[in-house]
PABADREN-153915 format. One record per residue: x, y negated, z of N, C-alpha, C in turn; residue number from 1; residue in three letters; chain. Coordinates in Angstrom, 2 decimals, padded with zeros to 5 digits. Atoms other than C-alpha are relative to their C-alpha. Example, Ala and Ser with C-alpha at 12.3 -4.5 7.8 and 13.67 -1.06 7.14 Angstrom:
((000.89; 001.19; 000.00); (012.30; 004.50; 007.80); (000.90; -001.20; 000.00); 1; "ALA"; "A")
((-000.82; 001.19; -000.06); (013.67; 001.06; 007.14); (-000.77; -001.09; 000.73); 2; "SER"; "A")
This chain:
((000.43; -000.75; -001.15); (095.65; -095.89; 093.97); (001.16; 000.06; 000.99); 1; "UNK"; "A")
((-001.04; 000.09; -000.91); (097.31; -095.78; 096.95); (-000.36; 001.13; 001.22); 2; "UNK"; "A")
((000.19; -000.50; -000.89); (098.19; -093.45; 099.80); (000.42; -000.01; 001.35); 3; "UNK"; "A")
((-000.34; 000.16; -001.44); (098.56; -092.49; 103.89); (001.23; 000.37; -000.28); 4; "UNK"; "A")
((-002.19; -000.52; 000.07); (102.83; -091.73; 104.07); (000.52; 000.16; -000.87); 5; "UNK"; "A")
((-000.78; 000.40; 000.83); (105.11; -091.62; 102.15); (-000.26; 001.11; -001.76); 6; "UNK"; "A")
((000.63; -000.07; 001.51); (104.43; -090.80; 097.96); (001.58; 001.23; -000.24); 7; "UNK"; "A")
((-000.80; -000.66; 000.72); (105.80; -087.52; 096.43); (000.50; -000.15; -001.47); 8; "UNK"; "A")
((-000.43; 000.83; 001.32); (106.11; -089.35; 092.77); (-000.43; -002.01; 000.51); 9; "UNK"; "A")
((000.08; 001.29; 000.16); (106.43; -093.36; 092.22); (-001.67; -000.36; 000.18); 10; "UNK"; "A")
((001.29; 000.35; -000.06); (103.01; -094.89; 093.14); (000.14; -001.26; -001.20); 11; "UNK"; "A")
((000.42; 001.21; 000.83); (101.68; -097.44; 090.62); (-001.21; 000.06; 000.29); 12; "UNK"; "A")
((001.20; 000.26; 000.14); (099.10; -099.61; 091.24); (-000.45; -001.10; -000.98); 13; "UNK"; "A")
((-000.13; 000.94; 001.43); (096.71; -101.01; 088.97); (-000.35; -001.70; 000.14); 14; "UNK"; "A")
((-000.22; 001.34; -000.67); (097.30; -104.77; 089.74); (-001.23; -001.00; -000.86); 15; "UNK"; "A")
((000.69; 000.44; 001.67); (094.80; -105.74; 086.22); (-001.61; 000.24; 001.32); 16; "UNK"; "A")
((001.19; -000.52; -000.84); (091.96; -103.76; 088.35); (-000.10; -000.68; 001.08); 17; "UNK"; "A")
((-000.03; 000.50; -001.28); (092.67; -105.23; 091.73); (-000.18; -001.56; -000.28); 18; "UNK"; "A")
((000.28; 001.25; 000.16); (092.28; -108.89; 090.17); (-001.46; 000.44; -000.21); 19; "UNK"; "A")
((001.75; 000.52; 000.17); (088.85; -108.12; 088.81); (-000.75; 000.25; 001.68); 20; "UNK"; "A")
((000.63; -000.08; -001.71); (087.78; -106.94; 092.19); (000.33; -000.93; 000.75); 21; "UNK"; "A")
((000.03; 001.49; -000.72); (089.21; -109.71; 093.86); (-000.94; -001.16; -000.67); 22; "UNK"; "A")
((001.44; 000.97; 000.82); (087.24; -112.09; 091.33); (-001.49; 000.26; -000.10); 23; "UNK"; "A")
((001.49; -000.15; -000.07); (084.25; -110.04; 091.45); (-000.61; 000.49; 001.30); 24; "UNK"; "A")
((000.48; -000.03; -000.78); (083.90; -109.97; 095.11); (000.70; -000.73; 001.16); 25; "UNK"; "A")
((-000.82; 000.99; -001.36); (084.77; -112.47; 098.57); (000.55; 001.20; 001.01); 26; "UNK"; "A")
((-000.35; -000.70; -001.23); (085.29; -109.34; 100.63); (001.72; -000.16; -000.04); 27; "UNK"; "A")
((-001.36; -000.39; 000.07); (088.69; -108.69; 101.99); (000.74; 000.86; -000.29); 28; "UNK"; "A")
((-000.27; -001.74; 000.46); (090.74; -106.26; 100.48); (001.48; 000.34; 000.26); 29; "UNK"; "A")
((-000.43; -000.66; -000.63); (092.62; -103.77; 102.02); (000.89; 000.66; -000.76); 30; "UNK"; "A")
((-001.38; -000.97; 000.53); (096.15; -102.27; 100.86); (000.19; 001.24; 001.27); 31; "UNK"; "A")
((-000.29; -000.97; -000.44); (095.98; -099.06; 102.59); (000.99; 001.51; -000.66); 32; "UNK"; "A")
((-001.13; -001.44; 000.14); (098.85; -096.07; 102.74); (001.26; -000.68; -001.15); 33; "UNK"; "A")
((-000.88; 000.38; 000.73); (101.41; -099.05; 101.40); (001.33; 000.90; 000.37); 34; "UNK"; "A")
((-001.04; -000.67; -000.45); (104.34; -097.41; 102.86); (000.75; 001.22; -001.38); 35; "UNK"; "A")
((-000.43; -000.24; 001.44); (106.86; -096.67; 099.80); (-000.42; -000.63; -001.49); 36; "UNK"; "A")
((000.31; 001.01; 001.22); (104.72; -098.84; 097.20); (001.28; -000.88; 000.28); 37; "UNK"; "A")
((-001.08; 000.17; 000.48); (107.91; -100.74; 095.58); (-000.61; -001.97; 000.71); 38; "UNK"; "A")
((000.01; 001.31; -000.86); (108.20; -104.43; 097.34); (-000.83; -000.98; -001.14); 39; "UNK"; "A")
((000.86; 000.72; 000.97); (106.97; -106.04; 093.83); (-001.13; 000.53; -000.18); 40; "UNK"; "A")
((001.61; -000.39; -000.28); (104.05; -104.15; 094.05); (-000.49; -000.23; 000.62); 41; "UNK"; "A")
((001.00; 000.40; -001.58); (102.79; -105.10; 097.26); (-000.09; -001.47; -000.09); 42; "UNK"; "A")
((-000.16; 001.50; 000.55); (103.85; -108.65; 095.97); (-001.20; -000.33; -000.79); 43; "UNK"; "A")
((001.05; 000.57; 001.03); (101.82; -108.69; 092.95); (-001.41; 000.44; 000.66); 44; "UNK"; "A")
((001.50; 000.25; -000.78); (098.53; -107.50; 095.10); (000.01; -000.44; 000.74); 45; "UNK"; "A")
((000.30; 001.53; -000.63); (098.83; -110.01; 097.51); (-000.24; -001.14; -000.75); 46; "UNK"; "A")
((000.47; 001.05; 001.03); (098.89; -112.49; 094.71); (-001.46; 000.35; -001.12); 47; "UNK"; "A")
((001.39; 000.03; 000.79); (095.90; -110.78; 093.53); (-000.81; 000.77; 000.78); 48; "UNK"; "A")
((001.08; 000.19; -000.92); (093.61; -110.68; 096.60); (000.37; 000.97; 001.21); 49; "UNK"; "A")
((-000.12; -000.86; -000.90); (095.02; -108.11; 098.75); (000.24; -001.01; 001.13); 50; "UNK"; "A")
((-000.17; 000.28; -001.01); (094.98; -109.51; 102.40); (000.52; 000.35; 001.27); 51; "UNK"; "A")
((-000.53; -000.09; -000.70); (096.17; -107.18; 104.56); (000.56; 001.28; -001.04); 52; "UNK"; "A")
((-000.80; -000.86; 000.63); (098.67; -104.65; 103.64); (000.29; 001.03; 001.37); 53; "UNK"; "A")
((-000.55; -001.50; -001.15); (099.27; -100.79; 106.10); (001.08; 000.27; -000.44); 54; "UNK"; "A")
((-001.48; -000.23; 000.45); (102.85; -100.03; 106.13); (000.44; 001.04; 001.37); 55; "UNK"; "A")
((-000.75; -001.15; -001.07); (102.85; -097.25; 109.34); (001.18; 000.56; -000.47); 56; "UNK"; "A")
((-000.57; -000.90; -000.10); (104.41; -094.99; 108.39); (001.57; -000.14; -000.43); 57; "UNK"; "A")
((-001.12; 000.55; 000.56); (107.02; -096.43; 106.25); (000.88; -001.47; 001.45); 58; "UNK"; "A")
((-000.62; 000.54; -001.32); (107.59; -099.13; 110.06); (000.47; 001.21; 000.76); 59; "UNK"; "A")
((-000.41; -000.86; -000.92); (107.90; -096.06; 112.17); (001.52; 000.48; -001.12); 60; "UNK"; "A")
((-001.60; -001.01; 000.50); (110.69; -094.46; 109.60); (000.91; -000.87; 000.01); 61; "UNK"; "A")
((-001.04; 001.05; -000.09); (112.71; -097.78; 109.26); (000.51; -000.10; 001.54); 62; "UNK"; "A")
((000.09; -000.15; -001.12); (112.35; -097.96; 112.95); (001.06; 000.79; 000.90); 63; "UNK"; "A")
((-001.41; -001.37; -000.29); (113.93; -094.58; 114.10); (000.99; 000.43; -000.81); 64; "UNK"; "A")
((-001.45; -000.16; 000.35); (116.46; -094.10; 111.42); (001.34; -001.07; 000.63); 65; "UNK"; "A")
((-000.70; 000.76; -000.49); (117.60; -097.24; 112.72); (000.73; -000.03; 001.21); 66; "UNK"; "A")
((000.01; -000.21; -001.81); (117.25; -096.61; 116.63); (000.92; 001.27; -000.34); 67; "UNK"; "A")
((-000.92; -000.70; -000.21); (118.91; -092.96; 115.74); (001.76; -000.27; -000.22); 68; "UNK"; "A")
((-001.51; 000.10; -000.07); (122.12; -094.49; 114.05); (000.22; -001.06; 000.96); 69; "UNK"; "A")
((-001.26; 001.20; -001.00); (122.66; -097.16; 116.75); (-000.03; 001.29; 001.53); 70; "UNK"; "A")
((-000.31; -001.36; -001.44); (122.09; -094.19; 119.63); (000.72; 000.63; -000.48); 71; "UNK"; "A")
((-001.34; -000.69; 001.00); (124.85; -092.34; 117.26); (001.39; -000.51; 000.55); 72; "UNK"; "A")
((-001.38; 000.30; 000.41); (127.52; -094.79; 117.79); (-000.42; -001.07; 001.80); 73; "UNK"; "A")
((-000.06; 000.21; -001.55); (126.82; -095.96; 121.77); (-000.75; 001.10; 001.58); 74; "UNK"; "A")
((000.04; -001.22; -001.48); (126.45; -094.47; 125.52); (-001.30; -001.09; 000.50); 75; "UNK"; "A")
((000.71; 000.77; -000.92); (123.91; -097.49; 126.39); (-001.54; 000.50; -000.01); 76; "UNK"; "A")
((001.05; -000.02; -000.22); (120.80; -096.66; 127.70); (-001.29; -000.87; 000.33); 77; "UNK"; "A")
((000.98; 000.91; 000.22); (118.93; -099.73; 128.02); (-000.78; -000.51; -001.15); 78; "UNK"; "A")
((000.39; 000.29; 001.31); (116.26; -100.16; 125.88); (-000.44; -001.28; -000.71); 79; "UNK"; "A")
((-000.17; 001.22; 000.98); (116.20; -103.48; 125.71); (001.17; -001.08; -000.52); 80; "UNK"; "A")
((-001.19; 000.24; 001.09); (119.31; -103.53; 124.06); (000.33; 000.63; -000.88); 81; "UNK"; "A")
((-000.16; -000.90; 000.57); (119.03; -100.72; 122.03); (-001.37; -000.44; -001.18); 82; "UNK"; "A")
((000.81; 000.27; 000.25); (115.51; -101.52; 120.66); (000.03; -001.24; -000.94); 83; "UNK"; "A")
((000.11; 001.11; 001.19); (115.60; -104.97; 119.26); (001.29; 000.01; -001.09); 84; "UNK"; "A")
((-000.46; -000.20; 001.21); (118.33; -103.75; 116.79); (-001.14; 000.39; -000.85); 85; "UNK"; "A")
((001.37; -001.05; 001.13); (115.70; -101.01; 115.43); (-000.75; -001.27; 000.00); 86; "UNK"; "A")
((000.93; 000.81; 000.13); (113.17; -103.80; 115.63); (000.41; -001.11; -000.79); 87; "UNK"; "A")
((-000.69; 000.74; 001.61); (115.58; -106.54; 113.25); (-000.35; 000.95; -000.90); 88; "UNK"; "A")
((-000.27; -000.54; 001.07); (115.70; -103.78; 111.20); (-001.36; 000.21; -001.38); 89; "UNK"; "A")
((001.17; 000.37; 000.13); (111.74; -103.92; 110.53); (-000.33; -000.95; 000.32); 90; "UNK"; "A")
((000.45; 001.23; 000.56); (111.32; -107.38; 110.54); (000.34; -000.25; -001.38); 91; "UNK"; "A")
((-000.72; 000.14; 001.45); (113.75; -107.54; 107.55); (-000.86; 000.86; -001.01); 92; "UNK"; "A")
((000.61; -000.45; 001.13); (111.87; -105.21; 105.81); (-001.12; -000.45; 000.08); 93; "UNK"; "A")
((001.00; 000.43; 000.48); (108.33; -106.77; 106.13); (000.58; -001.31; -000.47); 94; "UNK"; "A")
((000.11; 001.24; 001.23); (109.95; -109.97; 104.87); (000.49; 000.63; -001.06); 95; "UNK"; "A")
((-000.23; -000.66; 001.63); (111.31; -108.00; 101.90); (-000.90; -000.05; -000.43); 96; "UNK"; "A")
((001.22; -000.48; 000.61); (108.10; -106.68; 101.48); (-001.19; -000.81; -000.44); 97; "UNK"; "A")
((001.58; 001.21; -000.31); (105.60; -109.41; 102.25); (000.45; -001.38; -001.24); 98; "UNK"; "A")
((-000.50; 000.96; 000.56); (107.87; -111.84; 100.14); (-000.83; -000.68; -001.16); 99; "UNK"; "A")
((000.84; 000.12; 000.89); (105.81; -113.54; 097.79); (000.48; -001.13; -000.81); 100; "UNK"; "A")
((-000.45; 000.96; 000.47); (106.90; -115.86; 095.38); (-001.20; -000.69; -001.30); 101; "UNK"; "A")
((000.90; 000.53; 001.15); (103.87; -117.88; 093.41); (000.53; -000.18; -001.34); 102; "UNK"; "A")
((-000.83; 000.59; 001.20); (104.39; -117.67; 089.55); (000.08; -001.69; -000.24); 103; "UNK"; "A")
């Protein structure tokens, strides 16, 4: 099971379950409230039918911790020089996340 923001204990999902449902139906299936599911988790249900994966909440926090420590340590106000740091900083993590490596 999975939820919207971020998980007050470790989420586990059940990856066993999410294959039969992928095998016992063509629909597309939906990883909703990933944000904090562990990067091999989101791995192993993409390799077993998940198609799209929600990660709000967990983009917006990578996002602004990022944007606050680089506004921490400069005077520049342009944001498009300020911005595409925070924005590396969430690319890197959907390839962490998205990484998939076929057994």
């Amino acid at each position: 099971m999975s939820a919207h923001g971020f998980y007050k204990q470790a989420p586990k999902l059940d990856i066993e379950r999410l294959q039969q449902i992928h095998t016992a139906t063509d629909v597309a299936l939906v990883l909703h409230g990933s944000s904090g599911i562990p990067h091999d988790m989101v791995q192993q249900a993409i390799l077993n039918g998940i198609v799209k994966v929600n990660l709000a909440t967990e983009i917006k926090d990578t996002f602004m911790r990022n944007l606050k420590g680089i506004l921490t340590t400069t005077d520049e106000i342009d944001l498009r020089k300020v911005f595409p740091k925070a924005t590396d900083a969430v690319v890197e993590l959907l390839k962490e996340k998205y990484r998939v490596v076929k057994p």
